[in-house]
C-alpha positions in Angstrom: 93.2 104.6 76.6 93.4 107.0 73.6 96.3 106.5 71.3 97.9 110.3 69.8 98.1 110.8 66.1 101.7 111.1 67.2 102.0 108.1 68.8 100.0 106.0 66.2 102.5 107.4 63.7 105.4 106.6 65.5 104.2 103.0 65.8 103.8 102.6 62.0 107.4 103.9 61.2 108.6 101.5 64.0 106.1 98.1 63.1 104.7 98.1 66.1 101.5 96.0 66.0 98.4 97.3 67.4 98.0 93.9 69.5 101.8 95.1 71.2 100.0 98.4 72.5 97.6 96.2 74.1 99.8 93.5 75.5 102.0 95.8 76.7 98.8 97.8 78.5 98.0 94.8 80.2 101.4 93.4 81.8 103.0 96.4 82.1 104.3 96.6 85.4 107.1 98.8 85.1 106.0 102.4 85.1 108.9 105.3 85.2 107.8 108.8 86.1 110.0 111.2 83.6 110.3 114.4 83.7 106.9 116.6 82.2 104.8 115.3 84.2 104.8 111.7 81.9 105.1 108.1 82.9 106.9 105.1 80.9 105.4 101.9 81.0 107.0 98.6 79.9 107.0 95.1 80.6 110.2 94.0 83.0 112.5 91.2 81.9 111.3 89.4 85.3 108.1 89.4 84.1 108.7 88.0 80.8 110.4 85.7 81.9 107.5 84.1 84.3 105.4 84.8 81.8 106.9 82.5 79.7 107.7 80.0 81.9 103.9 79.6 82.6 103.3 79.6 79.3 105.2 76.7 78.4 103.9 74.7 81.4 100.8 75.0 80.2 102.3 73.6 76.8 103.2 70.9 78.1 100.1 70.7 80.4 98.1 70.6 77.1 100.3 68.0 75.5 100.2 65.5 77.9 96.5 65.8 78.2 94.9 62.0 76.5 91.1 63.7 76.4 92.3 66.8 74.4 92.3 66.0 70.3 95.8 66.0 68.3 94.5 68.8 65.8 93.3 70.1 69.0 96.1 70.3 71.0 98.5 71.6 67.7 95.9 74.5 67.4 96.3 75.3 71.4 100.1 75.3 71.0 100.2 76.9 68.1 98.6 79.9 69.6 100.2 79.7 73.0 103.8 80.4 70.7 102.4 82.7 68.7 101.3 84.6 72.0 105.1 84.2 73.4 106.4 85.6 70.5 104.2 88.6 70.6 105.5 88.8 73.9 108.5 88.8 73.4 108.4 91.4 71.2 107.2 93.7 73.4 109.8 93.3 76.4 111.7 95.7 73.9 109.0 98.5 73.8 108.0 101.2 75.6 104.8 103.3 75.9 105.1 107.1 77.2 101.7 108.2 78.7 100.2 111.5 80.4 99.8 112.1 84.0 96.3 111.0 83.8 97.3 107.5 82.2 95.1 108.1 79.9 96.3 108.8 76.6 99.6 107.5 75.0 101.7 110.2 74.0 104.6 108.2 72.2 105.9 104.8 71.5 109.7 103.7 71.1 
C-alpha cells in the first residue's frame, strides 16, 4: 500500500510511527465506508483487547517455561510489551484510504 505525501505529512505532525501504519494495516478489522468514495480502517477496542489478552498468556506461557534461559525469557517479554504498547497506541488511530484500498490518503 502507497502512503500520500499528504498522509506521510500528517503522520509526522501527529508522531505517528511508521511501524503504527503497519500494525494497524495488519489488524485492522474495522473498515467504515465515508462519504467520497473512501474507507476508514482502525483497530476495534474488541480486538485490542484479545489481542492483548493473548499476548499476556503467552507472557506468562514463556515465564513458566524451565528449558527457556532467564536472559532469554527477559528479552521475549521485553519485546512482547513493547509490542502491546505499540498496540495500544494504535487503538487511537485511524487510516483513511481510497476505494481501491490501495493508497492511504490521510492519517488522524
Amino acid at each position: 500500500m502507497k502512503i500520500s505525501k499528504h498522509a506521510y505529512q500528517r503522520a509526522r505532525q501527529r508522531g505517528i510511527k511508521d511501524h503504527y501504519i503497519y500494525i494497524i494495516l495488519d489488524y485492522a478489522e474495522y473498515i467504515k465506508k465515508l462519504p467520497g468514495k473512501v474507507f476508514e480502517l482502525s483497530i476495534s477496542k474488541k480486538d485490542i483487547k484479545r489481542m492483548f489478552k493473548s499476548i499476556q498468556d503467552y507472557i506468562n506461557y514463556v515465564k513458566n517455561q524451565s528449558f527457556i534461559k532467564k536472559r532469554d525469557k527477559d528479552r521475549k517479554i521485553k519485546s512482547l510489551k513493547k509490542f502491546m504498547n505499540s498496540f495500544e497506541k494504535c487503538s487511537r488511530k485511524k487510516l483513511i484510504v481510497n476505494q481501491n484500498m490501495d493508497t492511504i490518503i490521510t492519517i488522524y
